[in-house]
C-alpha positions as CSV (number, residue, x, y, z in Angstrom):
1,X,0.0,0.0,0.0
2,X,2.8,2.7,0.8
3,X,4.3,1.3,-2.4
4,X,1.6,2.5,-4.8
5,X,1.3,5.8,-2.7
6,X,5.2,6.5,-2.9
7,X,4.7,5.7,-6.9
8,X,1.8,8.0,-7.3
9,X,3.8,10.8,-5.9
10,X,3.6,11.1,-2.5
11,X,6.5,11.6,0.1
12,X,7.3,9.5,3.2
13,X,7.9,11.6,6.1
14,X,9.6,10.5,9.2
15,X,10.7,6.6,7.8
16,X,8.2,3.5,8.6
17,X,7.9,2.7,11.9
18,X,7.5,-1.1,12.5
19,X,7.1,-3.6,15.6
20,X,7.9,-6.9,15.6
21,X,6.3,-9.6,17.8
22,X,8.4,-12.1,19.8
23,X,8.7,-14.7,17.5
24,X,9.9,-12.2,14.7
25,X,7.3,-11.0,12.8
26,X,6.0,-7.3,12.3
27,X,2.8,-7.0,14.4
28,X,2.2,-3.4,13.2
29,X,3.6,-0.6,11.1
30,X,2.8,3.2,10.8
31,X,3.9,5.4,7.6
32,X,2.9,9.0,7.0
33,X,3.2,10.5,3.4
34,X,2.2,13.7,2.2
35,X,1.3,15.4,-1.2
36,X,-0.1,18.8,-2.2
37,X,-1.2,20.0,1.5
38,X,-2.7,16.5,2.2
39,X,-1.3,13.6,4.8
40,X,-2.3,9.9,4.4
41,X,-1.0,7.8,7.8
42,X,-1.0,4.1,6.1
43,X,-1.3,1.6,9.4
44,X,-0.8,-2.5,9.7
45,X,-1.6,-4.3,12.5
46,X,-2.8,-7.5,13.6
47,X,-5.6,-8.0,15.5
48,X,-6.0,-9.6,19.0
49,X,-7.1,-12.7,17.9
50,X,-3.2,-12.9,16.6
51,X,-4.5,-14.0,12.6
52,X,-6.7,-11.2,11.4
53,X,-4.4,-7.9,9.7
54,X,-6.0,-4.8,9.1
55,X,-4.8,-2.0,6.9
56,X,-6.3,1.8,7.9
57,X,-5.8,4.5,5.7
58,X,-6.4,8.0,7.4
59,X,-6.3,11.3,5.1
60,X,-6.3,14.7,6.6
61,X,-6.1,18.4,5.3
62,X,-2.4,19.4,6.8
63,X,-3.9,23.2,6.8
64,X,-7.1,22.4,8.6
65,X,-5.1,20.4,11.2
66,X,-3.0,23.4,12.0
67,X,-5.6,26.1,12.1
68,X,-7.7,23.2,15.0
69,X,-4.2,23.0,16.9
70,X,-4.2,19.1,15.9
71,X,-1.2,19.0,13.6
C-alpha cells in the first residue's frame, strides 16, 4: 500500500515505523506520506485474535489540522 502511494507521488515523512512480535514477525507498522497539502497515515496491525491484519488508511487536510491545533 505505501508502495503504490510513494509511486503516485507522494513523500514519506519520518521513515516506517514497525514492531515486531516475539517470535519475529511485524505486528504493526505506521507510515505518513504527504502530497499537495494532504497527509495519508497508512497503518498495519494485527488484530488480538493474533490471525486477522488490518490496513487503515487516514487522510487529513495538513492546513485544517493546523488552524484546530491538531497538527
Amino acid at each position: 500500500m505505501v508502495g503504490e502511494l510513494r509511486e503516485r507521488g507522494r513523500r514519506q515523512s519520518g521513515g516506517l515505523r514497525e514492531r515486531e512480535t516475539l517470535d519475529g514477525v511485524i505486528g504493526d507498522a505506521v507510515a505518513s506520506l504527504g502530497q499537495r497539502g494532504w497527509s495519508v497515515t497508512a497503518q498495519y496491525g494485527i488484530a488480538t485474535d493474533g490471525e486477522t491484519t488490518v490496513i487503515t488508511l487516514t487522510a487529513y487536510d495538513q492546513a485544517c489540522m493546523k488552524r484546530t491545533g491538531a497538527g
